[in-house]
C-alpha positions as a Python dict, from the first residue, in 0.01 Angstrom:
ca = {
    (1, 'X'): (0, 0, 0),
    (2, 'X'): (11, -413, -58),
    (3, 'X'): (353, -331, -301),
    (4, 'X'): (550, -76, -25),
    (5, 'X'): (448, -433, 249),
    (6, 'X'): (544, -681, -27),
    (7, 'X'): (872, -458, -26),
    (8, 'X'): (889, -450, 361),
    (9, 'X'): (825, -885, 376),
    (10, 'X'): (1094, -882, 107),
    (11, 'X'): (1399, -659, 286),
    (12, 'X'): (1285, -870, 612),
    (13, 'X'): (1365, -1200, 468),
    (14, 'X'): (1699, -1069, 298),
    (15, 'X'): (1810, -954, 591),
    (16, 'X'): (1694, -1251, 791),
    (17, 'X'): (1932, -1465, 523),
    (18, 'X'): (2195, -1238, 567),
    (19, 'X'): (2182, -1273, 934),
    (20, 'X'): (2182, -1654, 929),
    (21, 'X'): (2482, -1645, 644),
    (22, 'X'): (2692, -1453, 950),
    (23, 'X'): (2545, -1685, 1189),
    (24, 'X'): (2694, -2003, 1002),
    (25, 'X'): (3028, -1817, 865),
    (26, 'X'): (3071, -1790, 1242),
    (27, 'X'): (2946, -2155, 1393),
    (28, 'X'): (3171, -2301, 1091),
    (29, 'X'): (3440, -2086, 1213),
    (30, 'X'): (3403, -2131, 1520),
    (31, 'X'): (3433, -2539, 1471),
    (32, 'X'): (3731, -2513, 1262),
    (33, 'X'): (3892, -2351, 1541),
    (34, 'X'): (3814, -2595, 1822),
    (35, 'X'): (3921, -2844, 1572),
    (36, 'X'): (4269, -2701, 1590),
    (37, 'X'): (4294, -2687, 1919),
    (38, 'X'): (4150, -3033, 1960),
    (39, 'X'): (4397, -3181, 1710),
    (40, 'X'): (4722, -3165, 1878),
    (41, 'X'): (4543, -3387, 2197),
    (42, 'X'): (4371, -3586, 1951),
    (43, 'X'): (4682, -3678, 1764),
    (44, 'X'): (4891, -3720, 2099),
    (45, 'X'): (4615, -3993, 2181),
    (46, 'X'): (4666, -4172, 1898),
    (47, 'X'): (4964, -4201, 1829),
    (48, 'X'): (5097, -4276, 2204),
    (49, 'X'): (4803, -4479, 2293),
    (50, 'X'): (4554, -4597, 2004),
    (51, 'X'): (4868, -4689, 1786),
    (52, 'X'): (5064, -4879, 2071),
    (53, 'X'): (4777, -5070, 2167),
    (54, 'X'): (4708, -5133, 1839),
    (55, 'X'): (5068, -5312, 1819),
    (56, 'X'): (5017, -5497, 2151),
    (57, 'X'): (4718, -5694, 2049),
    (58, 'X'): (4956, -5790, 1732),
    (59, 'X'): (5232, -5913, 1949),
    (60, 'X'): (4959, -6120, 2137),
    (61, 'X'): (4856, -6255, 1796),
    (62, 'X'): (5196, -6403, 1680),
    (63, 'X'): (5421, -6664, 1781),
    (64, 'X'): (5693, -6439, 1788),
    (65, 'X'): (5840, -6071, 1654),
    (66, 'X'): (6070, -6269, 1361),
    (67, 'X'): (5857, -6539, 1203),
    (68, 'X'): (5544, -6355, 1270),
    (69, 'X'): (5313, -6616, 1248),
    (70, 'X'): (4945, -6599, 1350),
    (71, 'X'): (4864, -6815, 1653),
    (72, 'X'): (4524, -6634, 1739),
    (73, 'X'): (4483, -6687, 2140),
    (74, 'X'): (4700, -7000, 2165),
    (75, 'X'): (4917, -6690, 2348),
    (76, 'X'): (4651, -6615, 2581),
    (77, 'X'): (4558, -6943, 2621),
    (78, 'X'): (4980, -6999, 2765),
    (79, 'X'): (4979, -6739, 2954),
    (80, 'X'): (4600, -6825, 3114),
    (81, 'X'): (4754, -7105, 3212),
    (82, 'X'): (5078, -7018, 3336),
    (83, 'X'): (5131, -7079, 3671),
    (84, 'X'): (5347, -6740, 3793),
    (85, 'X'): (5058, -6590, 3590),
    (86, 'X'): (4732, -6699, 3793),
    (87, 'X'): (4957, -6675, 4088),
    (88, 'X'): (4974, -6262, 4008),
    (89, 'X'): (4651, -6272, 3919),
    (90, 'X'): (4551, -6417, 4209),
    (91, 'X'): (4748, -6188, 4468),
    (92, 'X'): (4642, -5861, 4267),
    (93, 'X'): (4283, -5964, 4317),
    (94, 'X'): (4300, -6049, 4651),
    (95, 'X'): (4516, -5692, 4705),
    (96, 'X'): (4269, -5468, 4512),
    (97, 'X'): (3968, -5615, 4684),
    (98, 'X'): (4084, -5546, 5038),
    (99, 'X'): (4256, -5243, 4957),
    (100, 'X'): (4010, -5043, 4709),
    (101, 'X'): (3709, -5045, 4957),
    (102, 'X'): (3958, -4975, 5232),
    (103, 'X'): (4086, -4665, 5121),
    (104, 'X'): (3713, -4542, 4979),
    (105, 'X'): (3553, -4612, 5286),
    (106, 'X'): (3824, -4466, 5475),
    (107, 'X'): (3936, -4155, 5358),
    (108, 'X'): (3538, -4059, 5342),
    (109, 'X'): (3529, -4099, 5715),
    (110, 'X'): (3851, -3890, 5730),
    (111, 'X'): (3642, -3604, 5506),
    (112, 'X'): (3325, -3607, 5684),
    (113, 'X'): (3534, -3601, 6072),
    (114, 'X'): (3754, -3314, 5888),
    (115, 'X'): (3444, -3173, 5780),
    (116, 'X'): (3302, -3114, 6173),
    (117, 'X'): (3489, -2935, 6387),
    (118, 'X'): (3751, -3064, 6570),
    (119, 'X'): (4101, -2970, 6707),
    (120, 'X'): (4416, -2945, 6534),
    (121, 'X'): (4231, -3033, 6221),
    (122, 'X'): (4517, -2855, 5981),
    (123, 'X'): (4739, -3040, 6101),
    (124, 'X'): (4545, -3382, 6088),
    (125, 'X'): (4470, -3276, 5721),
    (126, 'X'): (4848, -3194, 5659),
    (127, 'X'): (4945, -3507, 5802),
    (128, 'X'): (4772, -3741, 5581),
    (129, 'X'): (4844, -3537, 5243),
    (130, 'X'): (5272, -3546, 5347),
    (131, 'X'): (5309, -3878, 5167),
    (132, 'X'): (5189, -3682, 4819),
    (133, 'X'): (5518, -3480, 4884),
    (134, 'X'): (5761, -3691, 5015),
    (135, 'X'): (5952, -3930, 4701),
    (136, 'X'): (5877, -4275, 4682),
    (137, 'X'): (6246, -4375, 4773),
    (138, 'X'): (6235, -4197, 5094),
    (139, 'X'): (5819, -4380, 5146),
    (140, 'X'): (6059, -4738, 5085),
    (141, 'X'): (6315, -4659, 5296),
    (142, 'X'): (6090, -4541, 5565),
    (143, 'X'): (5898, -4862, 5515),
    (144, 'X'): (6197, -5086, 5577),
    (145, 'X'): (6312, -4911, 5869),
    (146, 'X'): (5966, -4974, 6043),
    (147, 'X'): (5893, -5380, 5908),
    (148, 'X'): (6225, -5487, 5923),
    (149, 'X'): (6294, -5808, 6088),
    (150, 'X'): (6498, -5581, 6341),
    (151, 'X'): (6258, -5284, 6272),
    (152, 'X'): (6117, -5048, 6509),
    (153, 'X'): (5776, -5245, 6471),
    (154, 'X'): (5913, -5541, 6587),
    (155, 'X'): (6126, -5423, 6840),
    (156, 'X'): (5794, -5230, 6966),
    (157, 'X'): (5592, -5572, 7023),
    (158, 'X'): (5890, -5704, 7155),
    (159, 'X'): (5783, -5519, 7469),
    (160, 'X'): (5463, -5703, 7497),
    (161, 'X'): (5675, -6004, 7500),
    (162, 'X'): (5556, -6085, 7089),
    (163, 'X'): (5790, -6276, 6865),
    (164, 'X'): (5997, -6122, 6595),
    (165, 'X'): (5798, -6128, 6251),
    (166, 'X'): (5974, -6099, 5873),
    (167, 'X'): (5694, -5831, 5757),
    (168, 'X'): (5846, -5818, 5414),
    (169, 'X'): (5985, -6167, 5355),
    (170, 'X'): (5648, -6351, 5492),
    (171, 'X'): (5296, -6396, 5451),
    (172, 'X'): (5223, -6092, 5656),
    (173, 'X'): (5385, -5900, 5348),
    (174, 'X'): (5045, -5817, 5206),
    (175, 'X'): (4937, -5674, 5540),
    (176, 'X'): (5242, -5405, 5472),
    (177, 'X'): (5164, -5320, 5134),
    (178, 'X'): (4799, -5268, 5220),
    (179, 'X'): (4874, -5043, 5522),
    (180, 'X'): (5158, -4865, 5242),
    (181, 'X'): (4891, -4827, 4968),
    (182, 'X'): (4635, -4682, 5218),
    (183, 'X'): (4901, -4451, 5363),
    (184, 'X'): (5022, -4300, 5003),
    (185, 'X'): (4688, -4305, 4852),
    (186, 'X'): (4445, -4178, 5150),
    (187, 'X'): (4488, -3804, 5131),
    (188, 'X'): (4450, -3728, 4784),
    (189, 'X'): (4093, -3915, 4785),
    (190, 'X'): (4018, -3741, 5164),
    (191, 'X'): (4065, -3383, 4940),
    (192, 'X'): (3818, -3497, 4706),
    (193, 'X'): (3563, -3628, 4934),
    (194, 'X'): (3581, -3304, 5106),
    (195, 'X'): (3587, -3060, 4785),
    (196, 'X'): (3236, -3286, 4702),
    (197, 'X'): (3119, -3238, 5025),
    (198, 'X'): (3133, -2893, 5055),
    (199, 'X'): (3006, -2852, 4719),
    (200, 'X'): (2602, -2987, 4876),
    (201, 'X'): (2358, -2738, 4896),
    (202, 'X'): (2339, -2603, 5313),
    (203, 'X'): (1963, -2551, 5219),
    (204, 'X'): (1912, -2916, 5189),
    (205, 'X'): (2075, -3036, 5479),
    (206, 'X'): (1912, -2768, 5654),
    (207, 'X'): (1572, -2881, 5566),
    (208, 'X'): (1671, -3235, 5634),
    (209, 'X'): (1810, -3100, 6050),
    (210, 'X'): (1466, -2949, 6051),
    (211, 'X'): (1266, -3252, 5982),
    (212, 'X'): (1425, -3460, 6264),
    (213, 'X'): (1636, -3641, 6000),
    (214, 'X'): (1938, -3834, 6159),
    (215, 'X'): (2263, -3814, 6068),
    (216, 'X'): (2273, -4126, 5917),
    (217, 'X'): (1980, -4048, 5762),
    (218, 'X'): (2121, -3731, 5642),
    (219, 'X'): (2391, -3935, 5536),
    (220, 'X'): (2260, -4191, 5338),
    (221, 'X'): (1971, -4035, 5176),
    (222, 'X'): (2129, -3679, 5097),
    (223, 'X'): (2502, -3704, 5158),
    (224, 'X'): (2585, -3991, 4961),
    (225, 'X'): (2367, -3939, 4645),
    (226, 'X'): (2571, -3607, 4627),
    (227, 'X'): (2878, -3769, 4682),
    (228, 'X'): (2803, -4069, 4405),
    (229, 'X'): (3016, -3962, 4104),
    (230, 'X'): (3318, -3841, 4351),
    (231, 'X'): (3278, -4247, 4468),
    (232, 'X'): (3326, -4331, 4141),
    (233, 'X'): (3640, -4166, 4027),
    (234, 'X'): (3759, -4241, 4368),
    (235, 'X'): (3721, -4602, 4351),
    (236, 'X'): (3855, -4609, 3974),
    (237, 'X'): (4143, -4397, 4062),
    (238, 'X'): (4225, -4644, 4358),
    (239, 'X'): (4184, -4958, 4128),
    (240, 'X'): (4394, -4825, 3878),
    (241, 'X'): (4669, -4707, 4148),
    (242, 'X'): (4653, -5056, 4310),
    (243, 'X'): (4747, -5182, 3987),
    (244, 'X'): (5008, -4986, 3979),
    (245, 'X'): (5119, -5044, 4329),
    (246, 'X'): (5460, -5256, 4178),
    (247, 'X'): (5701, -4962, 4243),
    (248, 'X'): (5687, -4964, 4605),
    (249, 'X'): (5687, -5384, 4600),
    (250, 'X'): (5969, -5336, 4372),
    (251, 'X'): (6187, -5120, 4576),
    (252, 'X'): (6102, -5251, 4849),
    (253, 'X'): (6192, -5649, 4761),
    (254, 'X'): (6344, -5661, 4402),
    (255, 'X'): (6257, -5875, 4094),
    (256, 'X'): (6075, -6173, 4312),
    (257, 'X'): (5933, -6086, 4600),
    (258, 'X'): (5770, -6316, 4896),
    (259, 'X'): (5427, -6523, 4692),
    (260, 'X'): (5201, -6346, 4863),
    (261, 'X'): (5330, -5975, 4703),
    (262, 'X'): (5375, -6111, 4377),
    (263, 'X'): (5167, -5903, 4123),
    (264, 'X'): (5073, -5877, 3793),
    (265, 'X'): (5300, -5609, 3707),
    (266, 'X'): (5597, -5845, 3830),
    (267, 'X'): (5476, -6107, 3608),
    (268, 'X'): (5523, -5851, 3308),
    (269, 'X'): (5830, -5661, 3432),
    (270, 'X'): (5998, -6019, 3422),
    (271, 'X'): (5825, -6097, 3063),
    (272, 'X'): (5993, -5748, 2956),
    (273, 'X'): (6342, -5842, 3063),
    (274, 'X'): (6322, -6184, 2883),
    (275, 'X'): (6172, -6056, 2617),
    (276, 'X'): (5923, -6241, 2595),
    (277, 'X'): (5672, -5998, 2431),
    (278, 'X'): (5418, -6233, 2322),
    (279, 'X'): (5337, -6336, 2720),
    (280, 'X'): (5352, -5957, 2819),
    (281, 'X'): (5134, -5833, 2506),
    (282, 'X'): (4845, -6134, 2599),
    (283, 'X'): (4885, -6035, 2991),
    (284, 'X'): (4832, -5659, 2915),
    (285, 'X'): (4524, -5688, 2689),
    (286, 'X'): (4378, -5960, 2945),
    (287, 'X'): (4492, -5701, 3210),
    (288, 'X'): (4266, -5438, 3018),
    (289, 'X'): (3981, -5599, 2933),
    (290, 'X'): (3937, -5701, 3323),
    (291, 'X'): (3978, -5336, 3410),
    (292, 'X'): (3740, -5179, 3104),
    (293, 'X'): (3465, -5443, 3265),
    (294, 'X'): (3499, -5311, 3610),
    (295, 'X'): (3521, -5002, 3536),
    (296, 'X'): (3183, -5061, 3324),
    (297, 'X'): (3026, -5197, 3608),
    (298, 'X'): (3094, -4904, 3863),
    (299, 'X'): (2975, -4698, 3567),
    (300, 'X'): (2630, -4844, 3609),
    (301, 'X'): (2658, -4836, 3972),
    (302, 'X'): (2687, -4515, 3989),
    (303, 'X'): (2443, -4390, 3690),
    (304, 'X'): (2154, -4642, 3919),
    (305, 'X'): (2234, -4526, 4286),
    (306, 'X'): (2296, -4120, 4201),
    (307, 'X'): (2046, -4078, 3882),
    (308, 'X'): (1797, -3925, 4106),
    (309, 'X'): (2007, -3659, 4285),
    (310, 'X'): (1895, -3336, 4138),
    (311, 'X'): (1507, -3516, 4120),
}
């Protein structure tokens, strides 16, 4: 009787090995394959991004492409102290300060008003998303026809008996491009607000009606926790596009634009045609490094103000 259960134990615990010799023939199958598929991306990364970059800090590190001397940050030091330099700098902070919390804070009061019931709200919702469709040469040209010094803006205050005003070629210029960058960039992030608000659970908020909860309280303590990593990559996708707001400048006034529109990107797009690659390499990693820390920071926000939204 103890030999046949010895015997029993015994086929058990082959069998048990067996099993787990599948089981890891198929996890280390199953990593080999993801592997694969991961590859292509991972060597795409690299070599268009990690390997580039990789040359860039180089560039920043020599005194130029043919001697190829190490100068260490005597480049960054230059450009630091360049005057067109901390004049971009200077404009692109001023820009991205007004016009990232602008078009946050905005197109999440265009979600939540989409989000009650109102009239015509299609075609509210298709108006704002019609600059995602229309090209950015038509966006210009409509720009220019309305800011013009003999625009339809101008000849519209004109009838309130105001004075003419350059738009483009003043110190108003920065007023345009905001109202442009909020215009372009307001109804992609009013889509995602909404996706994240529709995505809260109805059983909270109905809990929250039912205990005499405000709306603002609704808001603030339910609403916006929710809403705390589509904030995030709202805000970061707005830095990053004011950053890259250039084009439309560019188009819109050429190599050297008015002071107050001169950006960042204008200081390196002129760098680039003088080839000057030691300025542009030190202003892109300094460029970087500013955006890696904010973006760091709203990382931390975020992880503090929405840790406790599932608690």
């Amino acid at each position: 009787m103890i030999g046949k259960m010895k015997n029993i134990l015994h086929s058990d615990k082959i069998r048990e090995k067996k099993r787990d010799r599948k089981r890891d023939k198929r996890t280390a199958r199953g990593i080999r394959i993801s592997w694969g598929y991961l590859f292509p991306s991972l060597a795409g990364v690299l070599l268009f991004f990690v390997l580039p970059f990789l040359v860039v800090i180089y560039y920043s590190m020599v005194d130029n492409p043919i001697s190829k001397q190490f100068v260490f940050f005597d480049n960054f030091v230059k450009v630091f102290q360049n005057a067109a330099f901390q004049q971009a700098a200077s404009n692109t902070m001023k820009f991205s300060v007004v016009a990232v919390p602008l078009a946050v804070v905005l197109s999440l009061a265009l979600a939540m008003m989409l989000e009650s019931e109102i009239p015509l709200k299609s075609q509210f919702r298709t108006f704002f998303l019609s600059p995602m469709m229309v090209p950015v040469a038509s966006i210009i040209l409509i720009w220019q026809v309305l800011f013009h010094f003999n625009g339809i803006v101008n000849d519209f205050t004109a009838i309130f008996g105001a004075d003419k005003v350059d738009w483009i070629k003043s110190s108003k210029a920065q007023v345009v491009i905001v109202i442009l960058f909020l215009w372009k960039n307001l109804g992609y992030n009013m889509i995602l607000f909404m996706a994240a608000l529709s995505s809260i659970p109805k059983d909270i908020l109905e809990v929250a009606v039912l205990e005499s909860a405000t709306p603002f309280q609704i808001f603030w303590h339910i609403k916006l926790r929710y809403l705390s990593s589509t904030i995030l990559f709202v805000t970061i996708m707005s830095l990053i596009n004011s950053f890259k707001v250039f084009r439309e400048i560019y188009l819109l006034t050429g190599n050297y634009p008015y002071d107050t529109i001169y950006m960042l990107q204008h200081f390196m797009n002129n760098a680039f045609g003088q080839l000057d690659y030691q300025k542009l390499s030190a202003a892109a990693i300094m460029m970087s490094v500013v955006m890696v820390i904010l973006i760091g920071i709203m990382f931390l926000t975020e992880s503090y103000f929405g840790k406790d939204v599932e608690g």
